[in-house]
N, C-alpha and C positions, 0 to 999 in steps of 0.2 A: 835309056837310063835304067837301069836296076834299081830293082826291089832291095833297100836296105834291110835288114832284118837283123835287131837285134835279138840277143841270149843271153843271162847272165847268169849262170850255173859253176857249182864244183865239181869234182870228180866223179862223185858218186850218182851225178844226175847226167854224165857224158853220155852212157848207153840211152836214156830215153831222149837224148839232144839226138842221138843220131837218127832214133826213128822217128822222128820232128823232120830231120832234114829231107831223109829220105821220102818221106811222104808229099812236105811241099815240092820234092824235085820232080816225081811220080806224077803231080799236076797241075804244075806253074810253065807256063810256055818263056815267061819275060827272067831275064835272067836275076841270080841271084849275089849280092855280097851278104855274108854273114858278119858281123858284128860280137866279138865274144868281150864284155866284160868279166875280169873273174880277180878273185884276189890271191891265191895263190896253188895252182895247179901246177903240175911238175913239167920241168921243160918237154920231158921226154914225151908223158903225156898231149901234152899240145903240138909235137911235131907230130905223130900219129892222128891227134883229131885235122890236125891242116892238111895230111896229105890223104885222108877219106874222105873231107869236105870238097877239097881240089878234085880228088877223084871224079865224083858226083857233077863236076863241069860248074858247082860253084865259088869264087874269090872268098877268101877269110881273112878277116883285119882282128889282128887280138889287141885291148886294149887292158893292159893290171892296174888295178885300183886298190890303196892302202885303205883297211877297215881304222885306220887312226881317225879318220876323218869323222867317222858316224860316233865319237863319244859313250853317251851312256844309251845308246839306241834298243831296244828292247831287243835280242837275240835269242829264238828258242830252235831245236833242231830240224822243226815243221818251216823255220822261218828263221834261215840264215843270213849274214850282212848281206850276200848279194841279191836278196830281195831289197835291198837300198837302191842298188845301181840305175834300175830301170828310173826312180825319180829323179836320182842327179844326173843322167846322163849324158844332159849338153854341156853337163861342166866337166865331163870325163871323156866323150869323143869330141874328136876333132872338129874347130870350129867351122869348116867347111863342107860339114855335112849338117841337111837342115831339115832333112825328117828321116826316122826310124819307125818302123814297125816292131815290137815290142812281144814277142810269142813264148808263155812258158814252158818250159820241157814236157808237161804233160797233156798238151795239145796235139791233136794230129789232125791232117789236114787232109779233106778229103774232094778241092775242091782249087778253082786258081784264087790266086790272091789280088788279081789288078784290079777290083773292080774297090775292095778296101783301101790298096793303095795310093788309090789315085781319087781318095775321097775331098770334098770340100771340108775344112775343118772349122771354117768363118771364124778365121785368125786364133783360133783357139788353143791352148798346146797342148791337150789331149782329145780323142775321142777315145769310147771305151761303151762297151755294153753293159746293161744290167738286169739280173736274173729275178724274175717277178715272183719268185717262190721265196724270196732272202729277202723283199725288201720290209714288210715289218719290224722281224726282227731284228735288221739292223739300223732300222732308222729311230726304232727305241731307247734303242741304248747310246744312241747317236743325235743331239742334236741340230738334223741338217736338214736344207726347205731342199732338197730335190731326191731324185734318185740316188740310191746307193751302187756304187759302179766296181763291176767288178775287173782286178787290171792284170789278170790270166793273158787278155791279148789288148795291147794298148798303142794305137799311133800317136808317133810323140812328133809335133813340131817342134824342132829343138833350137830355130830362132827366138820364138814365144815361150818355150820353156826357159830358156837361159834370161829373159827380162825378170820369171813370176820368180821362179823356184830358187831359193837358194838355203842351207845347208842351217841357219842360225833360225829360219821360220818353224823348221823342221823337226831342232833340238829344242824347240820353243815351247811347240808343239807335245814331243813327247813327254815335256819335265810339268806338266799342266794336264797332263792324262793321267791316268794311273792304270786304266786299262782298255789295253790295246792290242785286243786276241788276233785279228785281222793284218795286225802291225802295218807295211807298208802302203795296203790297202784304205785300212783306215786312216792313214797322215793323208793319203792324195784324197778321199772323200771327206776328209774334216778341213781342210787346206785349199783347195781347189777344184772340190765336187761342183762349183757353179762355172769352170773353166772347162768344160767337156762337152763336145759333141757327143750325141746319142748316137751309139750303132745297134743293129736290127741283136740280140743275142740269140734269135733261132739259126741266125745263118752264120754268124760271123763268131757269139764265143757260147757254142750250146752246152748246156750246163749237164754234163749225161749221167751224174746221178743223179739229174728228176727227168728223166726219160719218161716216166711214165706219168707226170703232170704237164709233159707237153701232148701226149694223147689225148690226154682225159681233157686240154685244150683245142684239140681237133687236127693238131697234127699228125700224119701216119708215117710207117716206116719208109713206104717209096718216096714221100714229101723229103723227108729227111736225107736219106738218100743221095736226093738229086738237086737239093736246094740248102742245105748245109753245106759250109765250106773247113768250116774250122769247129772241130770234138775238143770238149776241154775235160778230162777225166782228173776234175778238183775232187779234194778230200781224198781220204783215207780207207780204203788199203787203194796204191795206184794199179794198173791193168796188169802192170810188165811184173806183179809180186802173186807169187801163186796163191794167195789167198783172196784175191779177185775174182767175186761173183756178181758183179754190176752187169747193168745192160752195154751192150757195145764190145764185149771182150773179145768177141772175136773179129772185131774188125780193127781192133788194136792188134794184137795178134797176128794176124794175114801180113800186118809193115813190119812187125816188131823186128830190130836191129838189139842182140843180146849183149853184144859185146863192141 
Protein backbone atom coordinates (compact mmCIF):
# COMPACT_ATOMS: atom_id res chain seq x y z
CA UNK A 1 0.00 0.00 0.00
CA UNK A 2 1.27 3.41 -0.55
CA UNK A 3 1.98 6.30 1.30
CA UNK A 4 -0.86 8.67 0.66
CA UNK A 5 0.26 12.15 0.81
CA UNK A 6 -1.63 14.88 0.62
CA UNK A 7 -0.86 18.91 -0.75
CA UNK A 8 -3.07 21.65 -1.07
CA UNK A 9 -1.40 24.38 -2.81
CA UNK A 10 -1.77 27.09 -5.69
CA UNK A 11 0.46 28.09 -8.34
CA UNK A 12 2.62 30.08 -6.76
CA UNK A 13 3.53 27.42 -4.17
CA UNK A 14 4.02 24.58 -7.26
CA UNK A 15 7.96 25.18 -7.40
CA UNK A 16 8.35 24.53 -3.37
CA UNK A 17 5.66 21.41 -3.86
CA UNK A 18 8.12 20.15 -6.13
CA UNK A 19 11.18 20.34 -3.88
CA UNK A 20 8.78 18.56 -1.18
CA UNK A 21 8.42 15.93 -3.63
CA UNK A 22 11.60 15.52 -4.76
CA UNK A 23 13.05 15.14 -1.34
CA UNK A 24 10.43 12.64 -0.03
CA UNK A 25 11.36 10.55 -3.37
CA UNK A 26 15.28 11.02 -2.48
CA UNK A 27 14.23 9.06 0.88
CA UNK A 28 11.12 7.11 0.83
CA UNK A 29 11.75 3.46 -0.35
CA UNK A 30 7.48 2.60 -0.02
CA UNK A 31 5.91 4.09 -2.76
CA UNK A 32 4.09 7.24 -3.24
CA UNK A 33 0.26 8.59 -4.48
CA UNK A 34 0.26 12.23 -4.22
CA UNK A 35 -3.01 13.78 -3.51
CA UNK A 36 -3.48 17.48 -4.77
CA UNK A 37 -6.39 19.54 -3.63
CA UNK A 38 -6.50 22.86 -5.24
CA UNK A 39 -9.13 25.43 -6.32
CA UNK A 40 -8.28 26.56 -9.29
CA UNK A 41 -4.78 26.06 -11.16
CA UNK A 42 -4.66 26.07 -14.93
CA UNK A 43 -5.25 22.96 -16.77
CA UNK A 44 -1.99 23.44 -18.48
CA UNK A 45 -0.31 23.77 -15.27
CA UNK A 46 -1.49 20.63 -13.76
CA UNK A 47 -0.59 18.57 -16.81
CA UNK A 48 3.08 19.61 -16.29
CA UNK A 49 2.97 19.10 -12.39
CA UNK A 50 1.36 15.29 -13.27
CA UNK A 51 3.89 14.46 -15.74
CA UNK A 52 7.10 15.51 -13.30
CA UNK A 53 5.27 13.85 -10.50
CA UNK A 54 4.74 10.68 -12.85
CA UNK A 55 8.27 11.21 -13.77
CA UNK A 56 9.71 10.86 -10.29
CA UNK A 57 7.93 7.11 -10.38
CA UNK A 58 5.02 8.71 -8.10
CA UNK A 59 0.86 8.30 -8.96
CA UNK A 60 -1.04 11.82 -8.84
CA UNK A 61 -4.85 12.11 -8.14
CA UNK A 62 -5.97 15.79 -8.43
CA UNK A 63 -9.00 16.61 -6.68
CA UNK A 64 -10.75 20.86 -7.24
CA UNK A 65 -12.41 22.10 -4.62
CA UNK A 66 -14.93 25.26 -4.92
CA UNK A 67 -13.85 28.13 -2.16
CA UNK A 68 -18.11 28.73 -2.13
CA UNK A 69 -18.13 26.42 0.45
CA UNK A 70 -15.68 28.16 3.19
CA UNK A 71 -18.32 31.44 3.24
CA UNK A 72 -16.97 34.18 5.28
CA UNK A 73 -13.73 32.07 6.23
CA UNK A 74 -10.91 34.54 7.25
CA UNK A 75 -8.58 34.72 3.88
CA UNK A 76 -5.17 36.71 4.12
CA UNK A 77 -2.24 36.07 1.36
CA UNK A 78 0.00 34.26 4.24
CA UNK A 79 -3.32 32.14 4.44
CA UNK A 80 -5.07 31.20 1.45
CA UNK A 81 -8.60 29.07 1.19
CA UNK A 82 -6.56 26.06 0.56
CA UNK A 83 -5.33 26.26 3.89
CA UNK A 84 -9.27 24.95 4.41
CA UNK A 85 -8.71 21.91 2.36
CA UNK A 86 -6.44 19.82 4.64
CA UNK A 87 -9.47 20.11 7.53
CA UNK A 88 -12.25 19.11 5.19
CA UNK A 89 -10.67 16.65 3.43
CA UNK A 90 -12.71 13.53 4.00
CA UNK A 91 -15.47 15.38 2.67
CA UNK A 92 -13.41 16.31 -0.48
CA UNK A 93 -11.38 13.08 -1.34
CA UNK A 94 -12.75 10.08 -2.25
CA UNK A 95 -14.63 8.05 0.18
CA UNK A 96 -12.53 5.06 -0.22
CA UNK A 97 -9.52 6.40 0.90
CA UNK A 98 -9.09 6.32 4.86
CA UNK A 99 -5.99 8.09 5.76
CA UNK A 100 -3.78 10.77 4.36
CA UNK A 101 -0.68 12.18 5.29
CA UNK A 102 -1.04 16.03 5.18
CA UNK A 103 2.69 17.85 4.23
CA UNK A 104 2.92 21.71 3.71
CA UNK A 105 4.94 22.90 0.73
CA UNK A 106 7.48 24.33 2.99
CA UNK A 107 8.61 21.16 4.44
CA UNK A 108 11.43 19.03 3.28
CA UNK A 109 12.05 15.80 4.01
CA UNK A 110 15.16 14.48 4.89
CA UNK A 111 14.40 11.20 6.08
CA UNK A 112 11.58 7.90 5.16
CA UNK A 113 8.17 8.53 6.12
CA UNK A 114 6.78 4.81 7.16
CA UNK A 115 7.64 4.77 10.35
CA UNK A 116 4.79 8.24 10.64
CA UNK A 117 2.86 6.47 8.37
CA UNK A 118 2.12 3.67 9.80
CA UNK A 119 1.57 5.24 13.28
CA UNK A 120 -1.26 4.15 15.81
CA UNK A 121 -3.63 7.09 15.88
CA UNK A 122 -6.03 5.31 18.93
CA UNK A 123 -9.04 5.99 16.64
CA UNK A 124 -8.22 9.61 16.61
CA UNK A 125 -8.53 11.81 13.33
CA UNK A 126 -5.50 13.63 13.55
CA UNK A 127 -1.97 13.31 14.88
CA UNK A 128 0.06 16.43 14.75
CA UNK A 129 3.28 17.81 16.59
CA UNK A 130 3.76 20.60 18.76
CA UNK A 131 6.52 23.20 18.90
CA UNK A 132 7.44 23.91 22.76
CA UNK A 133 8.81 27.44 22.07
CA UNK A 134 4.89 28.56 20.61
CA UNK A 135 3.20 27.04 23.20
CA UNK A 136 2.60 30.10 25.69
CA UNK A 137 1.88 32.30 23.45
CA UNK A 138 -0.57 30.51 21.98
CA UNK A 139 -2.34 29.06 24.57
CA UNK A 140 -2.85 32.65 25.94
CA UNK A 141 -4.67 33.99 23.71
CA UNK A 142 -6.39 30.60 23.20
CA UNK A 143 -8.42 29.18 25.62
CA UNK A 144 -7.42 25.36 25.33
CA UNK A 145 -6.56 22.43 28.31
CA UNK A 146 -3.81 20.88 26.01
CA UNK A 147 -1.09 21.57 23.61
CA UNK A 148 -1.19 23.83 20.77
CA UNK A 149 -0.49 21.64 17.56
CA UNK A 150 1.08 22.82 14.95
CA UNK A 151 -0.63 21.36 11.28
CA UNK A 152 2.68 22.07 8.78
CA UNK A 153 2.53 18.21 8.68
CA UNK A 154 -0.66 16.38 9.87
CA UNK A 155 -2.03 12.49 9.48
CA UNK A 156 -5.63 12.58 8.88
CA UNK A 157 -7.72 9.44 9.57
CA UNK A 158 -10.37 10.51 7.22
CA UNK A 159 -12.93 7.65 8.57
CA UNK A 160 -12.82 9.59 12.02
CA UNK A 161 -12.37 12.84 10.36
CA UNK A 162 -15.70 12.58 8.21
CA UNK A 163 -17.83 11.44 11.81
CA UNK A 164 -15.97 14.88 13.88
CA UNK A 165 -15.51 17.64 11.26
CA UNK A 166 -17.97 19.08 9.30
CA UNK A 167 -18.11 22.59 7.47
CA UNK A 168 -21.20 24.39 9.82
CA UNK A 169 -18.83 23.67 13.43
CA UNK A 170 -16.30 25.45 11.44
CA UNK A 171 -18.29 28.58 10.19
CA UNK A 172 -19.50 28.34 13.72
CA UNK A 173 -16.42 28.66 14.93
CA UNK A 174 -14.94 31.48 12.95
CA UNK A 175 -18.21 33.88 13.27
CA UNK A 176 -17.50 33.58 17.43
CA UNK A 177 -13.85 34.54 16.94
CA UNK A 178 -12.81 37.51 15.95
CA UNK A 179 -9.27 36.65 15.81
CA UNK A 180 -7.80 34.22 14.17
CA UNK A 181 -3.88 35.09 13.06
CA UNK A 182 -3.19 31.15 12.95
CA UNK A 183 -6.55 30.77 10.91
CA UNK A 184 -6.83 27.05 10.00
CA UNK A 185 -4.54 26.18 12.67
CA UNK A 186 -6.34 27.71 15.04
CA UNK A 187 -10.14 26.15 14.07
CA UNK A 188 -8.35 22.59 14.30
CA UNK A 189 -6.77 23.60 18.08
CA UNK A 190 -9.95 25.33 19.22
CA UNK A 191 -12.25 22.46 17.62
CA UNK A 192 -10.49 19.44 17.95
CA UNK A 193 -7.13 19.99 19.76
CA UNK A 194 -8.35 17.24 22.32
CA UNK A 195 -8.87 14.85 19.16
CA UNK A 196 -4.98 14.43 18.35
CA UNK A 197 -2.31 12.09 18.72
CA UNK A 198 1.03 13.68 19.85
CA UNK A 199 3.93 13.16 17.47
CA UNK A 200 7.73 13.61 18.52
CA UNK A 201 8.25 17.52 16.67
CA UNK A 202 12.09 17.01 16.84
CA UNK A 203 11.78 14.22 14.27
CA UNK A 204 8.65 14.50 12.50
CA UNK A 205 7.75 18.63 12.12
CA UNK A 206 11.09 20.45 13.30
CA UNK A 207 10.41 23.81 13.63
CA UNK A 208 13.84 25.34 11.94
CA UNK A 209 13.54 28.82 12.76
CA UNK A 210 14.29 27.87 16.43
CA UNK A 211 17.10 25.87 15.40
CA UNK A 212 18.85 27.17 17.82
CA UNK A 213 16.51 26.63 20.92
CA UNK A 214 16.75 23.00 19.99
CA UNK A 215 20.66 23.29 20.81
CA UNK A 216 20.46 25.20 23.63
CA UNK A 217 17.90 22.06 24.52
CA UNK A 218 20.78 19.54 23.83
CA UNK A 219 20.16 18.73 20.54
CA UNK A 220 23.29 18.84 17.96
CA UNK A 221 23.74 19.21 14.38
CA UNK A 222 24.64 15.28 13.63
CA UNK A 223 21.47 14.34 16.14
CA UNK A 224 19.45 16.40 13.61
CA UNK A 225 20.82 15.17 10.90
CA UNK A 226 20.24 11.65 11.32
CA UNK A 227 17.33 11.56 13.46
CA UNK A 228 15.06 14.30 11.92
CA UNK A 229 12.85 13.36 9.09
CA UNK A 230 10.74 16.11 8.19
CA UNK A 231 12.32 20.41 8.17
CA UNK A 232 9.44 22.51 8.41
CA UNK A 233 10.85 26.26 7.29
CA UNK A 234 7.41 28.03 8.91
CA UNK A 235 7.31 31.81 8.84
CA UNK A 236 8.57 34.50 6.80
CA UNK A 237 10.84 34.98 4.45
CA UNK A 238 10.73 31.00 3.01
CA UNK A 239 14.44 29.38 2.11
CA UNK A 240 13.64 29.27 -1.77
CA UNK A 241 13.21 33.57 -1.48
CA UNK A 242 16.68 35.13 -1.64
CA UNK A 243 16.18 37.03 1.36
CA UNK A 244 16.65 33.92 3.41
CA UNK A 245 19.19 33.98 6.13
CA UNK A 246 17.63 31.19 8.63
CA UNK A 247 19.54 28.21 9.84
CA UNK A 248 19.15 25.24 7.41
CA UNK A 249 19.44 27.06 3.92
CA UNK A 250 21.67 25.21 2.59
CA UNK A 251 20.23 22.18 3.03
CA UNK A 252 17.11 23.51 1.42
CA UNK A 253 19.02 24.61 -1.25
CA UNK A 254 21.36 21.28 -2.10
CA UNK A 255 16.95 19.69 -3.11
CA UNK A 256 15.67 23.07 -4.29
CA UNK A 257 13.45 22.39 -7.56
CA UNK A 258 13.16 26.38 -9.06
CA UNK A 259 10.91 25.86 -11.53
Amino acid sequence: MPIELLVTVNETYIPPLKTLLKSIYQNEKQPVRVWLIHRDIAAKQLTALSQWITDLGMRFEVCQATPAVFGDAPITDQYPVETYFRLLSGQILPKTLHRVLYIDPDVLAQGPLDALWQLDMNHQPFAAAAHQDRQQENRQRMPINHAYYNTGVLLIDLDQARQVINFKDVAAYIATHDDLPLVDQDILNGLYGEQVTPIDDKQWNFDVPSYDRYLEAGLTPDWISANTKLLHYQRQPKPWQTEYTGPLGNVYRYMQVNQ
